[in-house]
N, C-alpha and C positions, 0 to 999 in steps of 0.2 A: 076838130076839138077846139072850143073856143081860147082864148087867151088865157083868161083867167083859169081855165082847169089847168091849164098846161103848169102856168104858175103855183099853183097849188100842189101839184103833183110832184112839182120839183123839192115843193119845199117839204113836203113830207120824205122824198126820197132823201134830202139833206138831213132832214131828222135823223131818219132809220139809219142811215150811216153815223151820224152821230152817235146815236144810243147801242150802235151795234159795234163802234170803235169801243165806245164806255166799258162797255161788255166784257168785248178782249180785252182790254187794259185791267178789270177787274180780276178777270178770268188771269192773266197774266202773272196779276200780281198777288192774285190766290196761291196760284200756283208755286210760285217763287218762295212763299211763305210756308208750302206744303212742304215742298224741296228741302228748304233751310230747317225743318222740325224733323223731319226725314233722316234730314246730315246728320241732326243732332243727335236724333234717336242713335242711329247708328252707331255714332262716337260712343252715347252712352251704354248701348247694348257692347260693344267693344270693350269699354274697361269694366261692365260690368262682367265681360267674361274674363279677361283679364282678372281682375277681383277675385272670380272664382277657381280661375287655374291654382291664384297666391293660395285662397285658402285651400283647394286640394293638396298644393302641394306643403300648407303646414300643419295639413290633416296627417300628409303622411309622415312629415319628416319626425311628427309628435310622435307618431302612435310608432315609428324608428325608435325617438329615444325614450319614449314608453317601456317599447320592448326591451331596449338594451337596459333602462335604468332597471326592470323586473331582474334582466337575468343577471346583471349585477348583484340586485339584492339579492337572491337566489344562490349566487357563487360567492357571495360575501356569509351567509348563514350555512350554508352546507361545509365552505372555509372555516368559520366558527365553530362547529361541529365537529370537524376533522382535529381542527387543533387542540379542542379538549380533549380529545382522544388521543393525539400522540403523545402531548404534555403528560400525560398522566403515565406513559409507558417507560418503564426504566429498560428494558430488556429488549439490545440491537435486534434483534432476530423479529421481535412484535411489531417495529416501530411501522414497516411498511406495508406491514398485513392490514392496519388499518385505517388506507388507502383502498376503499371496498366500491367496486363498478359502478354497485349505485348512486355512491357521492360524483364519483365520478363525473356519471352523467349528471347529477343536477349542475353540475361545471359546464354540462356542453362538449364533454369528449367522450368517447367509446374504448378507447384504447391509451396502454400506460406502460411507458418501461423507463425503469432506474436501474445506472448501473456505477458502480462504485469502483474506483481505480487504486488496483493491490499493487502494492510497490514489491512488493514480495515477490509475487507470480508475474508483473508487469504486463499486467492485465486486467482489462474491466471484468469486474464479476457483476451478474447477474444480481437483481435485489428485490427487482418487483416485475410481474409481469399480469397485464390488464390487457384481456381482449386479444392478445394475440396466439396462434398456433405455435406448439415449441416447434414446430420446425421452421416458420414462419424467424423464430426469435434467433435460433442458432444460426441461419442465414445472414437475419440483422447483425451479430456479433461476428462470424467471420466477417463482413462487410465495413464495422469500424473504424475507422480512416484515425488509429491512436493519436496520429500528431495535430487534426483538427480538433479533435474532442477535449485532448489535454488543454490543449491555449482555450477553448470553452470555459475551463476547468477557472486556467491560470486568470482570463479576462474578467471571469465572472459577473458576465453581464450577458442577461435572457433575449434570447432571439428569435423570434416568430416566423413563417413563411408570407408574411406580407412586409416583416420590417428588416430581412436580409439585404444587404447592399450589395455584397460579393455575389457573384451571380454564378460561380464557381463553386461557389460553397450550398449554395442552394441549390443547384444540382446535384452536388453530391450527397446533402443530406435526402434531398430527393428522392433520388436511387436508394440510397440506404434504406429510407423507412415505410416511401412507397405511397404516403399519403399526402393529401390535397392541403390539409389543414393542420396547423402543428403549432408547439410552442417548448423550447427547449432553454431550460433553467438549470443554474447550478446548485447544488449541493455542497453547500462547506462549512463543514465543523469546522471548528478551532484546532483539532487536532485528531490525530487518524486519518481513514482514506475519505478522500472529497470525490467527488461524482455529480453526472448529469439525470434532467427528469426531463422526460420525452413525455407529452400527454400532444394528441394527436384527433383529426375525427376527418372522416370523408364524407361526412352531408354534406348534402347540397347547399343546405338552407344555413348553413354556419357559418359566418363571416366573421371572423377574428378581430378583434378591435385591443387597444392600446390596455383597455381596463382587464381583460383575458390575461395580456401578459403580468398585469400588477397579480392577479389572483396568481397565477402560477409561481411568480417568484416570490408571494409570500409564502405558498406552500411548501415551496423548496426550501425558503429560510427556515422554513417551521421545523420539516425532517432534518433539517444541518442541528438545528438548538436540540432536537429530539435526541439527533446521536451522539450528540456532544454530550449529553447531559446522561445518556446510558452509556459512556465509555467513563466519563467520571464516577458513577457508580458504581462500575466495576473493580475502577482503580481502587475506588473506597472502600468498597465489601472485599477486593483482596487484599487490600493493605490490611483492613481489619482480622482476616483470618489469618494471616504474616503475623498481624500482633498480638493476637491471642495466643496464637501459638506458641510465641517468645516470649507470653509471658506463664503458658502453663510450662516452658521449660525453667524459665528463672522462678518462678514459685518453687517448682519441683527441685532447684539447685538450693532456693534459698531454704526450702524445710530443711534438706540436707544437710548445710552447711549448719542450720540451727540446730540440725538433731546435734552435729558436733560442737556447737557452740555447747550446746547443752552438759555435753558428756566430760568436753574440754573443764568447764566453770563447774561438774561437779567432782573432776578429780582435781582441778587445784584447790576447790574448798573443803575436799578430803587431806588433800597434801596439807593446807594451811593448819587447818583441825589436827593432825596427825605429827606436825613438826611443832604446831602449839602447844602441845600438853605436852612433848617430849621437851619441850624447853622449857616447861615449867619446873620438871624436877630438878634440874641443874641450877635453876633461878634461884630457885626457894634454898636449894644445899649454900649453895653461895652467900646467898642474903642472910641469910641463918651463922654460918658460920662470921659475917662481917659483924653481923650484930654482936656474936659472942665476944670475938675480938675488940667491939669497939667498946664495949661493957668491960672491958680489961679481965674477966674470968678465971683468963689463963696468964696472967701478969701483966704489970704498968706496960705501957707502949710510948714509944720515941714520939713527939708531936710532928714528923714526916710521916709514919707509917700509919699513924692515926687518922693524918687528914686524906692519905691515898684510901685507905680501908674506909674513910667519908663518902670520896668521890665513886667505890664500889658500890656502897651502899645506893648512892643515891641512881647510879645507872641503871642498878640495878633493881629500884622501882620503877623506871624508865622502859625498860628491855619488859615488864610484869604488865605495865600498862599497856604496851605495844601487843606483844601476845594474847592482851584480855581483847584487846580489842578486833584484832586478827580473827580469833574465836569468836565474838560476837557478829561480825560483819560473815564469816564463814557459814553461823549458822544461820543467819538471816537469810543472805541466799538460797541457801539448801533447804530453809521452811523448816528448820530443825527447832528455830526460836519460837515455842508459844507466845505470841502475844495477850496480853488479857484486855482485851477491848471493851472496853464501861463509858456512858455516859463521863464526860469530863469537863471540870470548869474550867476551862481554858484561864479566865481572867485567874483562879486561885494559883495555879501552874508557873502563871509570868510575873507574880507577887513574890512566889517563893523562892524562883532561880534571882529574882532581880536582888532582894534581898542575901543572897549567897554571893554573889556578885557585884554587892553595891563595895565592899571593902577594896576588890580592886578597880573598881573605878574613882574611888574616893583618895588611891594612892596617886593616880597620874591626876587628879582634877578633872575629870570626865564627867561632863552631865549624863545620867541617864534617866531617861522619859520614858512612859507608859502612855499609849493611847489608846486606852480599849473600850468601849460603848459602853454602860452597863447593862444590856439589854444584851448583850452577846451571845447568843444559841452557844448552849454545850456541843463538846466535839463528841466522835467516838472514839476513843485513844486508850493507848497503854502509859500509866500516868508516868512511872518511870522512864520509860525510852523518850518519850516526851522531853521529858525535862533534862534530859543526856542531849535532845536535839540544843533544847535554847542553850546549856550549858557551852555545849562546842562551838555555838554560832558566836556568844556573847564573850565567848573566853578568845575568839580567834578576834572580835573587834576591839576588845579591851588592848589585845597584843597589838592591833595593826592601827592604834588610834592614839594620836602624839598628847602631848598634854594639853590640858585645856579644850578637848575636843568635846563631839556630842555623840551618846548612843541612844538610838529611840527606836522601840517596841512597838507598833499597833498591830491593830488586827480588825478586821470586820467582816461581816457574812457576805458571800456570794455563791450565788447561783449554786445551792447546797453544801457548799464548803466555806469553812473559815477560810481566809486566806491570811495569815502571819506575814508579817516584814520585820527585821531587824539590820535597822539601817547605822551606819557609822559617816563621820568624817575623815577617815581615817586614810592612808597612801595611795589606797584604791588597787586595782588589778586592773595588769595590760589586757589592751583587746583580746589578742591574740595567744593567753592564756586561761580566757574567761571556758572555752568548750573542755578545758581538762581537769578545772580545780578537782571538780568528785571523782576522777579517778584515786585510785590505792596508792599509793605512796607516792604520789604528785604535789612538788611542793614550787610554789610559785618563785622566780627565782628574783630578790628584792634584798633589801640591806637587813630589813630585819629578819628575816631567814637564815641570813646567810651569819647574824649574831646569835639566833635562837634555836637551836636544835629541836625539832621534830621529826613527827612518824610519817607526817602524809596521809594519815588515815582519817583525822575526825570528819572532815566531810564525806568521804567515801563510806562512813559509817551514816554518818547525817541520812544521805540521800536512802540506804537501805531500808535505816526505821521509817524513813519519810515515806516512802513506795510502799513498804509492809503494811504501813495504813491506807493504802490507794489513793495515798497523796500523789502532789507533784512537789520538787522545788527546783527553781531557779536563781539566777545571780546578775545582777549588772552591776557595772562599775566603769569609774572613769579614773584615770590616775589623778592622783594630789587633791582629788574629788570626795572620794570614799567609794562606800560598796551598801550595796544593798542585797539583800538575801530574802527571799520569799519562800514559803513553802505555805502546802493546802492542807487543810485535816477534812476530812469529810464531819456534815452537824447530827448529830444524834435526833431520829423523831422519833 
């Protein structure tokens, strides 16, 4: 081989390793780059399954509280439902019947027992039973454990089988009821027996959560306000038939006693009638003979035996007026007095007594006043007895009204009735004698009284003719003040 190939051949071999290093180093660093994209993918395939576990698992943890917020809402309307139904019940014996398995379960339990703690028998009584066998239940109650249930009672705070602490106590409720899943709330009226609410389920698929227990212990609250509120209404509906009945015995006492009110008030206005006309004959013999004697008839008289045969005389219309009056007020009572009831003009009525009247007010300086509308609705009255009332009202404040004083008369329509007042300035009457003036022979006890002799009768007449016409009258007064006197006439249509 000549020189020159040899040289050739080397430098091509020199090449070919050159471009075949290039190569690998290409190839190398392909590779490197592949590798590194590789890495990356990896990482990224990594958090992108990462990524995907987050959201499986906030697929699930949603469609968890998906689920629980449904059966919330679910236990929160089915709650809603019960409690218009218990609300509505007055009657203990109802309130738990309407607690019915199907609401139940839309709560999520199967089974249900309340029992109510008698002080009496010192023992839980039975009050609801859901889902279980009675002999299942009579079990559960000989099983009872009284002194953990009571502090249930007394703690009154609801307890679940996931939120027991006592691991004592959760055994023993355990045993006692036998179930996986449970929730135990109190029952407490305000007053009466308090007691527990067992609602319980053995699915599998039921997981008791914190919102379970809010449901239950508002249910329980709900049966406490149920029975609280049907014990108060028994207290009420028996109080009420206690007081009806106390009060058909005191009707029944007071007809009674009115029959003899009755009987009482018509043998004294017999008696009165009966001893009045019998002391009218002795009056009148008496009167009669003073009269003769004072007319000297039967000879001149000493001016001693003159002025005593005065003083007969004059008491002796005294003792006539008293009598007449007796008699009147007697028969009024008794309905024996006709009234003649006519259309009346009140204003003509109060011109004519005023006018009879005006001499003794004109002796002590008395103003007297009228104020009466001229539009005045006529009454319906007896014009006499009328005018006997304003006489005694006006003749008693002429008596009780000092000099220089005022008497005023109005009157105006109301609500179908005149209403009259005959008002004075006059000494007035004590408080505490104002409820007796219209009794019969009640006379107020004051200085002019006690100078003036009277009968006690003219208001106690007053008020009779007043009421015979189905008026009213009344009185106020203040002492050193004067008095005021009202009475009503009913208006003529």
């Amino acid at each position: 081989m000549a020189y020159y190939e040899i040289v050739i051949l080397g430098f091509v071999s020199l090449v070919f390793n050159v471009l075949l290093t290039l190569y690998v180093l290409i190839k190398i660093s392909r590779i490197k780059e592949l590798t590194k994209l590789v890495h990356n993918l990896n990482r990224s395939l990594e958090e992108m399954d990462e990524q995907a576990k987050l959201i499986v698992r906030t697929d699930i943890e949603l469609n968890k509280a998906q689920t629980e917020l449904d059966k919330k809402i679910a236990g929160l309307y089915t709650l809603q439902m019960l409690s218009r139904a218990i609300t509505t019940t007055l009657e203990e014996t109802k309130i738990f019947n309407m607690l019915e398995p199907k609401r139940l379960e839309e709560m999520g339990f199967e089974k249900a027992l309340a029992f109510l703690w008698s002080e009496q028998e010192k023992k839980f009584v039975l009050s609801l039973n859901i889902g279980f066998e009675p002999a299942t239940t009579q079990t559960i109650l000989s099983r009872l454990d009284i002194d953990i249930f009571l502090r249930l009672i007394e703690e009154g705070k609801t307890i679940s089988s996931f939120s027991i602490e006592e691991e004592a106590l959760k055994e023993s409720i355990d045993n006692i009821f036998g179930m996986k899943s449970y929730v135990i709330a109190p029952i407490l009226p305000k007053h009466g027996n308090k007691g527990l609410l067992f609602v319980g389920t053995d699915s599998p698929d039921m997981v008791l959560t914190e919102g379970d227990e809010e449901l239950i212990t508002i249910l329980a609250n709900q049966l406490g306000q149920a029975l609280e509120n049907a014990r108060l209404f028994e207290q009420t509906w028996r109080a009420q038939q206690e007081l009806e009945e106390k009060v058909k015995q005191r009707t029944a006492e007071l007809a009674s006693a009115l029959e003899q009110i009755k009987i009482i008030s018509k043998r004294k206005s017999d008696f009165i009638s009966a001893v009045s006309h019998e002391l009218r004959t002795p009056l009148t013999s008496i009167k009669g003979f003073a009269a003769i004697l004072l007319a000297e008839k039967l000879g001149a008289l000493p001016p001693a035996v003159k002025e005593r045969l005065e003083k007969i005389n004059r008491h002796s219309d005294e003792l006539v007026r008293m009598v007449n009056d007796l008699l009147d007020i007697a028969r009024i009572e008794s309905g024996k007095t006709v009234m003649k009831i006519e259309p009346q003009d009140l204003k003509s009525i109060i011109a004519t007594v005023s006018d009879l009247i005006a001499v003794q007010c004109k002796n002590k300086n008395i103003e007297l006043t009228q104020v009466v509308p001229q539009d005045l609705p006529l009454v319906l009255a007896d014009k006499s007895q009328i005018e006997r009332v304003f006489i005694n009202l006006l003749g008693n404040a002429v008596k009780f009204t000092p000099q220089n004083g005022r008497i005023t008369i109005s009157a105006r329509g109301k609500n179908g009735f005149v209403e009259v007042e005959v008002a004075d300035t006059g000494i007035g009457i004590p408080e505490e004698s104002l409820p007796s003036i219209f009794e019969e022979f009640y006379r107020v006890d004051n200085e002019i009284n006690q100078q003036v002799k009277g009968s006690g009768l003219g208001l106690s007449l007053v008020k009779n003719i007043v009421e015979a016409h189905k008026g009213r009258i009344s009185a106020k007064s203040k002492l050193n003040e004067g008095s005021t006197f009202s009475f009503t006439l009913p208006i003529a249509k």
